[in-house]
PyMOL Python script that loads the backbone (N, CA, C, O; Angstrom):
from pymol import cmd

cmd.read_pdbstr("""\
ATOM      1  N   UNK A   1      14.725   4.257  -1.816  1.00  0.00           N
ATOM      2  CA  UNK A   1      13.392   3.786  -2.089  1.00  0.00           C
ATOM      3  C   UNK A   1      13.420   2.269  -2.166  1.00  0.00           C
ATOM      4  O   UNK A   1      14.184   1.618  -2.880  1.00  0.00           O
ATOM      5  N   UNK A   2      12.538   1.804  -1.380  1.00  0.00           N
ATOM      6  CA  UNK A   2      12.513   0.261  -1.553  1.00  0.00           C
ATOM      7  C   UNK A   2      11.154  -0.167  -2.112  1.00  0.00           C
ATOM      8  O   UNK A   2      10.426   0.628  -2.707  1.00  0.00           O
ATOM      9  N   UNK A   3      10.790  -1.632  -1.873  1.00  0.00           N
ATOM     10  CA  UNK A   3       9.081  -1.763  -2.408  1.00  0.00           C
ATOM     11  C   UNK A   3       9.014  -3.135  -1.797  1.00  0.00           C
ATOM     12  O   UNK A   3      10.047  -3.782  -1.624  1.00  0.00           O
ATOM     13  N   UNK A   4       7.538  -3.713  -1.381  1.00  0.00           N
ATOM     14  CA  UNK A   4       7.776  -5.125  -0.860  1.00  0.00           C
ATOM     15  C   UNK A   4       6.032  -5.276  -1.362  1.00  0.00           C
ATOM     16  O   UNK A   4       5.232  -4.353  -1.209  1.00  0.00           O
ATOM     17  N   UNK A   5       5.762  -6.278  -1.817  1.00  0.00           N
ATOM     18  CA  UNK A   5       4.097  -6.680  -2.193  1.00  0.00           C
ATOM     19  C   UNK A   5       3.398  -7.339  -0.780  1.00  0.00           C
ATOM     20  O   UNK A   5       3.550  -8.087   0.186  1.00  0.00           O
ATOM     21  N   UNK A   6       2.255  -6.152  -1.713  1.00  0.00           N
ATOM     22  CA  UNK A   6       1.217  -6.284  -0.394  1.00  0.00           C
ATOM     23  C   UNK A   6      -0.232  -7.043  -1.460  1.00  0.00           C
ATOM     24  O   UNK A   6      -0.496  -6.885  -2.651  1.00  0.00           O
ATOM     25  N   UNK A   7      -1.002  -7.976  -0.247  1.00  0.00           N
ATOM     26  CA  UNK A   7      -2.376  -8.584  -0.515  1.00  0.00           C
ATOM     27  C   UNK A   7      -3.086  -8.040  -0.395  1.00  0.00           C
ATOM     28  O   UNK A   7      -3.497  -8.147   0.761  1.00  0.00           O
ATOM     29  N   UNK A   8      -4.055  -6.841  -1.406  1.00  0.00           N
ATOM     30  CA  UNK A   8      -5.371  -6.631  -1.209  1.00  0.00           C
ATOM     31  C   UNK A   8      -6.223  -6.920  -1.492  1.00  0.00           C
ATOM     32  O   UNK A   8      -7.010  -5.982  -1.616  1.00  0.00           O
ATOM     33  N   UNK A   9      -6.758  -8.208  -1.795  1.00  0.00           N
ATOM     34  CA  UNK A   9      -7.457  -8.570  -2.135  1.00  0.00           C
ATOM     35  C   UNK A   9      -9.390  -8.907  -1.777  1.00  0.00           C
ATOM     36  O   UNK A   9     -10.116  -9.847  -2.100  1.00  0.00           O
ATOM     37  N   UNK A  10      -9.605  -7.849  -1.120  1.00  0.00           N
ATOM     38  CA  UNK A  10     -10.959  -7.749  -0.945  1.00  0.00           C
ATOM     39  C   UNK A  10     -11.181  -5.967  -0.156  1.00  0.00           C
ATOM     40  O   UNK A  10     -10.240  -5.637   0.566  1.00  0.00           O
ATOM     41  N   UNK A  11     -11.836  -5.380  -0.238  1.00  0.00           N
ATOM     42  CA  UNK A  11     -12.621  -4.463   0.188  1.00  0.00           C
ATOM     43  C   UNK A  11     -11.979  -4.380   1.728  1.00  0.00           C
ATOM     44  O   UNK A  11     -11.341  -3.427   2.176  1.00  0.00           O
ATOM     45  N   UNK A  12     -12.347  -5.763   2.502  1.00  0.00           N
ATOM     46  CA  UNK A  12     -11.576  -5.078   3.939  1.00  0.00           C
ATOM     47  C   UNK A  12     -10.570  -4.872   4.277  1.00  0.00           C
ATOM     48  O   UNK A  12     -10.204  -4.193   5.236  1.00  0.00           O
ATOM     49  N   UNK A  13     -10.006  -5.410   3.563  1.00  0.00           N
ATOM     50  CA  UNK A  13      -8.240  -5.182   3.542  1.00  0.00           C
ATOM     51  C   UNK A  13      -7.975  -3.914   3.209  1.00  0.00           C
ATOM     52  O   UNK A  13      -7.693  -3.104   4.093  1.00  0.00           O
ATOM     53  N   UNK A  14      -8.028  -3.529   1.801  1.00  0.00           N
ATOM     54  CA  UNK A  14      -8.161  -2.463   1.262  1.00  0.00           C
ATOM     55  C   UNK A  14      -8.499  -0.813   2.249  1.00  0.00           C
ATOM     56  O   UNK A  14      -7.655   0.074   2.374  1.00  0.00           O
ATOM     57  N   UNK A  15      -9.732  -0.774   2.756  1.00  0.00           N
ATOM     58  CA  UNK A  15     -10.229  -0.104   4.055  1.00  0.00           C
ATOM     59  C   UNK A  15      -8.985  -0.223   5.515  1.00  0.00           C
ATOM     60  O   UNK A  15      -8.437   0.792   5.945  1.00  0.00           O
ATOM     61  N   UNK A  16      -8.720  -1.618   6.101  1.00  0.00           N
ATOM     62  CA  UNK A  16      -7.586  -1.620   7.191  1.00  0.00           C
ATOM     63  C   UNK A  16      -6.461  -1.335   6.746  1.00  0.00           C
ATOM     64  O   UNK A  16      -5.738  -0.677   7.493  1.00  0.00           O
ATOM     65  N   UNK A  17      -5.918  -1.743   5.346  1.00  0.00           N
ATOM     66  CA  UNK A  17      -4.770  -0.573   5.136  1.00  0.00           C
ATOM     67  C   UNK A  17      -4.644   0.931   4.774  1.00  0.00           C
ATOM     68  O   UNK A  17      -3.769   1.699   5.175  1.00  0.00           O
ATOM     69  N   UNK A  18      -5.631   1.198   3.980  1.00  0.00           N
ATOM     70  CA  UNK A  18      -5.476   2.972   4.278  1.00  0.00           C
ATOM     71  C   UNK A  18      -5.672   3.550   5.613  1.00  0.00           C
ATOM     72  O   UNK A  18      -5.303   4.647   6.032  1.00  0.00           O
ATOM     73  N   UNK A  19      -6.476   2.386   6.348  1.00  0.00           N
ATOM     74  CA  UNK A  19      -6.432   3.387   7.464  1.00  0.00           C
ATOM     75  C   UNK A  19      -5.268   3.194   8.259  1.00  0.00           C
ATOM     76  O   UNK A  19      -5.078   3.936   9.222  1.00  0.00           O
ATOM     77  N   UNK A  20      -4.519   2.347   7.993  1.00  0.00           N
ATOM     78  CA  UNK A  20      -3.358   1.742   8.820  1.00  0.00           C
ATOM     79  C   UNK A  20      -2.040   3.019   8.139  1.00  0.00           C
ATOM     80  O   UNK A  20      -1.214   3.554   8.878  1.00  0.00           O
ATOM     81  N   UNK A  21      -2.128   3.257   6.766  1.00  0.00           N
ATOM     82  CA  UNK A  21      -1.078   3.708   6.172  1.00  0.00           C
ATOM     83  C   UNK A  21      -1.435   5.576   6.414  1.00  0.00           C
ATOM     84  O   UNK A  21      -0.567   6.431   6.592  1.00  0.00           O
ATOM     85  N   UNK A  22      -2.820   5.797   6.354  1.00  0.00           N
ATOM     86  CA  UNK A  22      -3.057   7.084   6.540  1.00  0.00           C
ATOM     87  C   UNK A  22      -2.710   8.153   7.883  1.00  0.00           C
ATOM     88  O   UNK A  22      -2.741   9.361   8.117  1.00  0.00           O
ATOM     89  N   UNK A  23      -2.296   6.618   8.724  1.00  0.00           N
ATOM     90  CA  UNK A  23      -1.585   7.724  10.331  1.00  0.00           C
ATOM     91  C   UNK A  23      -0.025   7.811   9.755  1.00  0.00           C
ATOM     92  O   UNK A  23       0.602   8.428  10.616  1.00  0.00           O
ATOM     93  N   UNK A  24       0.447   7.621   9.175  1.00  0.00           N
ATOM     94  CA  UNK A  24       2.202   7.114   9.350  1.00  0.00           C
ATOM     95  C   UNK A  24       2.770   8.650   8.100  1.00  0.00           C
ATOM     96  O   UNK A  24       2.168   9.023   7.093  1.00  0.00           O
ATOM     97  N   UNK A  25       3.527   8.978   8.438  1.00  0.00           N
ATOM     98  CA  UNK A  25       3.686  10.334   8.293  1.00  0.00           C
ATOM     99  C   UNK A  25       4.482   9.720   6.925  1.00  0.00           C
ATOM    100  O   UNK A  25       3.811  10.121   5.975  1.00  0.00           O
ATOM    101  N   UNK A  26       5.172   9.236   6.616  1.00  0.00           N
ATOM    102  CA  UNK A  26       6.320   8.965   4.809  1.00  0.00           C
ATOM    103  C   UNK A  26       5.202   8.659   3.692  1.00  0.00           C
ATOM    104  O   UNK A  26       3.979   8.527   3.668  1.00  0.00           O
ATOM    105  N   UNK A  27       6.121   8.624   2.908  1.00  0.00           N
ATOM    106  CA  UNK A  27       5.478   9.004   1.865  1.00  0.00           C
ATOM    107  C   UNK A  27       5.272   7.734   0.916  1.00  0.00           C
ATOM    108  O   UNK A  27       6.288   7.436   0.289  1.00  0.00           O
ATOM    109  N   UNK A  28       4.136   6.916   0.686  1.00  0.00           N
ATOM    110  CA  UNK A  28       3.781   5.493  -0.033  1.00  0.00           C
ATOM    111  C   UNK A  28       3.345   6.017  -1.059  1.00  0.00           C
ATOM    112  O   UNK A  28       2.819   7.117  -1.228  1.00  0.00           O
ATOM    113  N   UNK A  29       3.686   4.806  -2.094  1.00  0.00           N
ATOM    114  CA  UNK A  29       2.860   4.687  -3.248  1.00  0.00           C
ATOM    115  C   UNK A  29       2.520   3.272  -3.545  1.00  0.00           C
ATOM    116  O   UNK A  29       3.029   2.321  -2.952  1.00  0.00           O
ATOM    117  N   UNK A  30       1.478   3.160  -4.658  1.00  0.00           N
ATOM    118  CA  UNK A  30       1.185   1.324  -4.861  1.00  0.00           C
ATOM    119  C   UNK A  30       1.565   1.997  -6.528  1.00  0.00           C
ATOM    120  O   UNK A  30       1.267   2.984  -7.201  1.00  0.00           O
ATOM    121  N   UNK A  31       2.299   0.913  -6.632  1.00  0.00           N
ATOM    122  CA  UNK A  31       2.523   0.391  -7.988  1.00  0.00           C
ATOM    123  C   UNK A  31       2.078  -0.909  -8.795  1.00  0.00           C
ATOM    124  O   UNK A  31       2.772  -1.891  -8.531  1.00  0.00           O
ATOM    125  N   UNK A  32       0.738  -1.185 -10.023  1.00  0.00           N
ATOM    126  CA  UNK A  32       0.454  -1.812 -10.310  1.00  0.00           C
ATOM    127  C   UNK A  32       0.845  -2.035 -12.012  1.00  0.00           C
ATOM    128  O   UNK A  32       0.076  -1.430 -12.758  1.00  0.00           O
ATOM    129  N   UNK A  33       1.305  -2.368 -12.297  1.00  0.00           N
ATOM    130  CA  UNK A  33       1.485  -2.841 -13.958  1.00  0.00           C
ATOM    131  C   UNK A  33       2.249  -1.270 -14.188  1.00  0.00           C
ATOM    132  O   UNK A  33       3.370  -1.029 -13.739  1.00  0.00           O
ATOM    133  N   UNK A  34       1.669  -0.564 -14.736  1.00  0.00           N
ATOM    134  CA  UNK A  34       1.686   0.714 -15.081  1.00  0.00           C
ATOM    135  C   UNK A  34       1.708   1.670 -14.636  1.00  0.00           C
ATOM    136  O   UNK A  34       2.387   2.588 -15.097  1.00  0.00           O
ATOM    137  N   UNK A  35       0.857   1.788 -13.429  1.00  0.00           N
ATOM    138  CA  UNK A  35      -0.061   2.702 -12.530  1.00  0.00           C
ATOM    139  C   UNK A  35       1.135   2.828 -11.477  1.00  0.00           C
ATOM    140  O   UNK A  35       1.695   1.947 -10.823  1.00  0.00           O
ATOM    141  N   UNK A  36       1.329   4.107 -11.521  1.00  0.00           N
ATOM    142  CA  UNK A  36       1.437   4.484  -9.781  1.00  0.00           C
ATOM    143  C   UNK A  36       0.889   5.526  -8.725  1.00  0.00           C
ATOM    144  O   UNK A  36       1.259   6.676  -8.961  1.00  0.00           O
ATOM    145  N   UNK A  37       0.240   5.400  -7.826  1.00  0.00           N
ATOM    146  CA  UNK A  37      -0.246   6.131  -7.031  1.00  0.00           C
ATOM    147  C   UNK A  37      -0.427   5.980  -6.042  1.00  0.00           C
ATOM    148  O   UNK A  37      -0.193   4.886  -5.530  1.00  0.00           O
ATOM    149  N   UNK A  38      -0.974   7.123  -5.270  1.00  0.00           N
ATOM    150  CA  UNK A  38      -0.619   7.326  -3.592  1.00  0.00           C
ATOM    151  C   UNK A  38      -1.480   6.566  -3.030  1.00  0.00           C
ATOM    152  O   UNK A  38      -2.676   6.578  -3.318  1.00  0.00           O
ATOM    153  N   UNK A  39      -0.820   5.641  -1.954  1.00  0.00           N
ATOM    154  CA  UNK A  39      -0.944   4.533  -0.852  1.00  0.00           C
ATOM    155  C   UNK A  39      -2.365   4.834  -0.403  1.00  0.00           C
ATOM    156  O   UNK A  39      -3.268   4.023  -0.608  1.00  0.00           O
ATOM    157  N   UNK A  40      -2.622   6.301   0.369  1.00  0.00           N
ATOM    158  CA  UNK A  40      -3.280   6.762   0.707  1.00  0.00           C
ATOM    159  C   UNK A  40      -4.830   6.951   0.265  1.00  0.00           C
ATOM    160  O   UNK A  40      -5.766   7.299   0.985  1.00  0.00           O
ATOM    161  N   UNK A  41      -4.848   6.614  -1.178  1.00  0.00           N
ATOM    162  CA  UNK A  41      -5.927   6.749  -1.367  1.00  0.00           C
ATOM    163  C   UNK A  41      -7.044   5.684  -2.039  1.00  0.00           C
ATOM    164  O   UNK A  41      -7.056   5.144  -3.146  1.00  0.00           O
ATOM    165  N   UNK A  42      -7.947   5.612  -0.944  1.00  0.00           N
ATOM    166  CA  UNK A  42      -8.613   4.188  -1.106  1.00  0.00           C
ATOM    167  C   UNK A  42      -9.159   4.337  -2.326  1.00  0.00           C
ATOM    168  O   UNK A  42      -8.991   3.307  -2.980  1.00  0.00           O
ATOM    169  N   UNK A  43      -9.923   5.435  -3.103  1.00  0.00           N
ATOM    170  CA  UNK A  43     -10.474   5.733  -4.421  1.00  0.00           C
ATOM    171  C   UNK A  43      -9.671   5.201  -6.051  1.00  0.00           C
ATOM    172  O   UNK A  43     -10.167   4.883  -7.132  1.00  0.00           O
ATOM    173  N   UNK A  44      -8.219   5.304  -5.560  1.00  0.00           N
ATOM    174  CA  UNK A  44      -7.040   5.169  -6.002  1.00  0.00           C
ATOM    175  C   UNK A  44      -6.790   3.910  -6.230  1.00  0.00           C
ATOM    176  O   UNK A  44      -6.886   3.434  -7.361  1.00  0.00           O
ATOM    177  N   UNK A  45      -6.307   2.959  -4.795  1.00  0.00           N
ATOM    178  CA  UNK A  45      -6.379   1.462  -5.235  1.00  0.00           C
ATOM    179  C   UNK A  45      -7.604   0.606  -5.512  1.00  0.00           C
ATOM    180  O   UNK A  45      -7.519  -0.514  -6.014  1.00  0.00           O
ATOM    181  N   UNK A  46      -8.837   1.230  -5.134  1.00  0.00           N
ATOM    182  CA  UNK A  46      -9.803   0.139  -5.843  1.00  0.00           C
ATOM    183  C   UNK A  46     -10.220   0.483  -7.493  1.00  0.00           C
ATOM    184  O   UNK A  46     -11.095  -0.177  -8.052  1.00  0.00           O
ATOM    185  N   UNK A  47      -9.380   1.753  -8.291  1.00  0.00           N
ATOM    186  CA  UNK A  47      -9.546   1.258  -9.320  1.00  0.00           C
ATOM    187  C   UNK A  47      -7.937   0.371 -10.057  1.00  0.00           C
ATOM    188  O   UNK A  47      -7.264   0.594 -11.063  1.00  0.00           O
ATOM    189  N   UNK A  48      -7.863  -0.474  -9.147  1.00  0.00           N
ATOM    190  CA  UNK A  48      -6.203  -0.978  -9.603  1.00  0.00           C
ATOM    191  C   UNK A  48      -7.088  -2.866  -9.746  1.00  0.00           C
ATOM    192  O   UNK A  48      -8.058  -3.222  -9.077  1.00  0.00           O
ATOM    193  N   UNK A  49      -6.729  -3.279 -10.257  1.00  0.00           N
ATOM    194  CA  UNK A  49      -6.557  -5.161 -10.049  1.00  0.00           C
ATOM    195  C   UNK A  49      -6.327  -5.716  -8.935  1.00  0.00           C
ATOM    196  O   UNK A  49      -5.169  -6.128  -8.868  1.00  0.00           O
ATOM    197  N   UNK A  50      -7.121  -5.956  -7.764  1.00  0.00           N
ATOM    198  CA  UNK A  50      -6.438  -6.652  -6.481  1.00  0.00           C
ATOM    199  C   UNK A  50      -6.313  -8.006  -6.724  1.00  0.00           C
ATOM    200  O   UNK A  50      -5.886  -8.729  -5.824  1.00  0.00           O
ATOM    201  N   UNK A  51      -6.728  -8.625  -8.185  1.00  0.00           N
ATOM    202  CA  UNK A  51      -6.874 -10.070  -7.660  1.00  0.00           C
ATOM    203  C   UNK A  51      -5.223 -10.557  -7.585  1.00  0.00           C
ATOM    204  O   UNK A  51      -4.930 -11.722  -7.316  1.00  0.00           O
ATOM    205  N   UNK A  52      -4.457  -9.777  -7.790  1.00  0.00           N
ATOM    206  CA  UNK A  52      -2.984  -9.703  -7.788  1.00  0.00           C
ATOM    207  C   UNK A  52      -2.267  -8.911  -6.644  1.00  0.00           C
ATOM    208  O   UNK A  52      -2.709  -7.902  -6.095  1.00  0.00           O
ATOM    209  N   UNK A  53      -1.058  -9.557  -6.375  1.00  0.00           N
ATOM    210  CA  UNK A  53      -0.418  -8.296  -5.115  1.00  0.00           C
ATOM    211  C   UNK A  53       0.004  -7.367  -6.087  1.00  0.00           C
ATOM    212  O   UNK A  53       0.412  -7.628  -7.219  1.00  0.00           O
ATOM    213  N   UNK A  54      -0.161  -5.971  -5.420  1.00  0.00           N
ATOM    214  CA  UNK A  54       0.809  -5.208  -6.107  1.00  0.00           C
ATOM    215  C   UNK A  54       2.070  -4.451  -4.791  1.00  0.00           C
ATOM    216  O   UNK A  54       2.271  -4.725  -3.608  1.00  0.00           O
ATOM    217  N   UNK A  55       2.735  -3.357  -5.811  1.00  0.00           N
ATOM    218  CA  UNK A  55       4.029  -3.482  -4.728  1.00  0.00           C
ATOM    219  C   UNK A  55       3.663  -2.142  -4.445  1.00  0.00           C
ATOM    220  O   UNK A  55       3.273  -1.255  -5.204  1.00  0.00           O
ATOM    221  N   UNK A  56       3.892  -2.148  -2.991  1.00  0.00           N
ATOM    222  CA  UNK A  56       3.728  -1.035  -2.046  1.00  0.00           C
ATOM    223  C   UNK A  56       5.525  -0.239  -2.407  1.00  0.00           C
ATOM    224  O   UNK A  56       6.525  -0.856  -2.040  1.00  0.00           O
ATOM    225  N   UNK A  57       5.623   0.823  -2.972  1.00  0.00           N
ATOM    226  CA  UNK A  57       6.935   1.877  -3.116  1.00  0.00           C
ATOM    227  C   UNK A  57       6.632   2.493  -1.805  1.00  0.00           C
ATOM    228  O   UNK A  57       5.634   3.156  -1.520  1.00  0.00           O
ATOM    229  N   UNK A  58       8.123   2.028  -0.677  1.00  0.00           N
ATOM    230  CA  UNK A  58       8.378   3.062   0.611  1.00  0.00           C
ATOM    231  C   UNK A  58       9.625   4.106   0.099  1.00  0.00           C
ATOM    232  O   UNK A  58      10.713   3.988  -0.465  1.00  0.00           O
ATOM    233  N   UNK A  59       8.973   4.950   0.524  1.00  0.00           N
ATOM    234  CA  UNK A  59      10.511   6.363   0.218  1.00  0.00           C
ATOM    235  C   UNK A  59      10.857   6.290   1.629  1.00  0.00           C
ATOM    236  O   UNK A  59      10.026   6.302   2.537  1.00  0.00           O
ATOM    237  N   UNK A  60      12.524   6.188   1.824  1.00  0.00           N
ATOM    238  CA  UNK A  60      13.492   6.027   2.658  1.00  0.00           C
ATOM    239  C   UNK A  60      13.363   6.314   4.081  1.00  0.00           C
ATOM    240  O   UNK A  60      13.758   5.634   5.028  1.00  0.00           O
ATOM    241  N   UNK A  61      12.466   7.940   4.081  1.00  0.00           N
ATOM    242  CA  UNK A  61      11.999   8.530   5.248  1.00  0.00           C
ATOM    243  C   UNK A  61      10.701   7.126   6.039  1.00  0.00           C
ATOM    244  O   UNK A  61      10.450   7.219   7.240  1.00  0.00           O
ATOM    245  N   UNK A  62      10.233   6.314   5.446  1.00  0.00           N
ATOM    246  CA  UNK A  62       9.205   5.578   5.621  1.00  0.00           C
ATOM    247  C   UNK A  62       9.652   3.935   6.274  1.00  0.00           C
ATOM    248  O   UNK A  62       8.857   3.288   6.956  1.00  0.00           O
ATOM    249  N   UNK A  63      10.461   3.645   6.068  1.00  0.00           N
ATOM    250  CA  UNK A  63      10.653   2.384   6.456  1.00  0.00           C
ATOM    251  C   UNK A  63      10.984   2.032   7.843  1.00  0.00           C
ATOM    252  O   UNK A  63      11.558   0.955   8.000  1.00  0.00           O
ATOM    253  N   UNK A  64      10.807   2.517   8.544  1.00  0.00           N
ATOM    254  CA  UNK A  64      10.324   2.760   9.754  1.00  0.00           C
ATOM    255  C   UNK A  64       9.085   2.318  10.837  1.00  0.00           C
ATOM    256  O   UNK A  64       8.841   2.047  12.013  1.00  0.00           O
ATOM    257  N   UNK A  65       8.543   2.458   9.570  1.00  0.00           N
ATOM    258  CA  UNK A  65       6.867   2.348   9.756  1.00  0.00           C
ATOM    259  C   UNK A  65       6.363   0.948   9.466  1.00  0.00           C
ATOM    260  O   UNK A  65       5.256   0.558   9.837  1.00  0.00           O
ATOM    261  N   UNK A  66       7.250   0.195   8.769  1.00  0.00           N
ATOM    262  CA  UNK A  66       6.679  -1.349   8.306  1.00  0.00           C
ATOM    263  C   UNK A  66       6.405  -2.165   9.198  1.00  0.00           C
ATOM    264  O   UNK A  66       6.155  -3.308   8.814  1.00  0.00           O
ATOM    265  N   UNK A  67       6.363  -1.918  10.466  1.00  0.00           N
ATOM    266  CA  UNK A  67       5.790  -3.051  11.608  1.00  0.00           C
ATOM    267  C   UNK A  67       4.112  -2.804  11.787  1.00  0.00           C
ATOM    268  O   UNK A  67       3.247  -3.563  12.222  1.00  0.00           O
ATOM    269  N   UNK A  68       4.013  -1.118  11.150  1.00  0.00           N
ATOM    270  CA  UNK A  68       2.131  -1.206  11.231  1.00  0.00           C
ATOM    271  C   UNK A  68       1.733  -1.964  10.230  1.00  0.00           C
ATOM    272  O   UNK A  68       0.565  -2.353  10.219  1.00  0.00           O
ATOM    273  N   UNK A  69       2.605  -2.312   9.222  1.00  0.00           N
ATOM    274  CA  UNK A  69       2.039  -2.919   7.638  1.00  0.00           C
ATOM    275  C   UNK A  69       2.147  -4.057   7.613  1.00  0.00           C
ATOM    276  O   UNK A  69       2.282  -4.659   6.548  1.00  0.00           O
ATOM    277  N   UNK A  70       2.111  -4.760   8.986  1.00  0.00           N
ATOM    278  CA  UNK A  70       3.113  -6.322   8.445  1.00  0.00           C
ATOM    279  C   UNK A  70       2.223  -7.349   8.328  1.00  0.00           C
ATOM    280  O   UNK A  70       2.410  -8.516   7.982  1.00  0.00           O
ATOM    281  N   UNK A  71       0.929  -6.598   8.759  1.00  0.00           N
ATOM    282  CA  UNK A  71      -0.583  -7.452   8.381  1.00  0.00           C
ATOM    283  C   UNK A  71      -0.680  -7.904   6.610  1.00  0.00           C
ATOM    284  O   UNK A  71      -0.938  -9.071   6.316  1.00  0.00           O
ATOM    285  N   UNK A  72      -0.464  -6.933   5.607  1.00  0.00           N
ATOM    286  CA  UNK A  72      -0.505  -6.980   4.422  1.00  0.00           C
ATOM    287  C   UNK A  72       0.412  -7.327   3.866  1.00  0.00           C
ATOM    288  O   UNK A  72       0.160  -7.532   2.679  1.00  0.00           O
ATOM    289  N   UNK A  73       1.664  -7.555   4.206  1.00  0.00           N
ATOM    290  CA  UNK A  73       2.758  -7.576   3.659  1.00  0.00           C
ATOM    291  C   UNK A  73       3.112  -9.188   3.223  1.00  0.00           C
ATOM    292  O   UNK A  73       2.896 -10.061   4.064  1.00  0.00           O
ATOM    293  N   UNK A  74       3.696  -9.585   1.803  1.00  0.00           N
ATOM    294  CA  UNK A  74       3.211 -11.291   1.595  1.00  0.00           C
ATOM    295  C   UNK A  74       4.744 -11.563   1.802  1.00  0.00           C
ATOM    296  O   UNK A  74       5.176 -12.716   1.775  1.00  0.00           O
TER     297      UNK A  74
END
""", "prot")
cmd.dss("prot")
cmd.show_as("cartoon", "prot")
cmd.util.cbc("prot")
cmd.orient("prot")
């Protein structure tokens, strides 16, 4: 398992990465302060703090996939 911080900081971002993360078959999570939950769900990270990066958790099967993410990635 690795993790690398991602910028979401507005609504469209937010929207181009789930939809970016919702084709890619491994398994994400966002981790914020406390909180962890699935990548996948836009309902999910907009109740998190964007005015901060938080860190995108890739499970092993997933890292693979980080050239679709490299828009968000700081």
């Amino acid at each position: 398992m690795s993790g690398i911080y991602i910028d979401l900081k507005n609504g469209q971002l937010v929207k181009a990465f789930v939809d970016a993360i919702s084709g890619l078959r491994g398994s994400f999570k966002i981790k914020a302060d406390r909180v962890l939950l699935d990548a996948k769900s836009i309902m999910g990270i907009y109740t998190l703090d964007l005015s901060k990066p938080v860190l995108l958790v890739i499970e092993p099967d997933a890292e693979d996939d980080l050239d679709l993410l490299k828009e968000f990635i700081l």
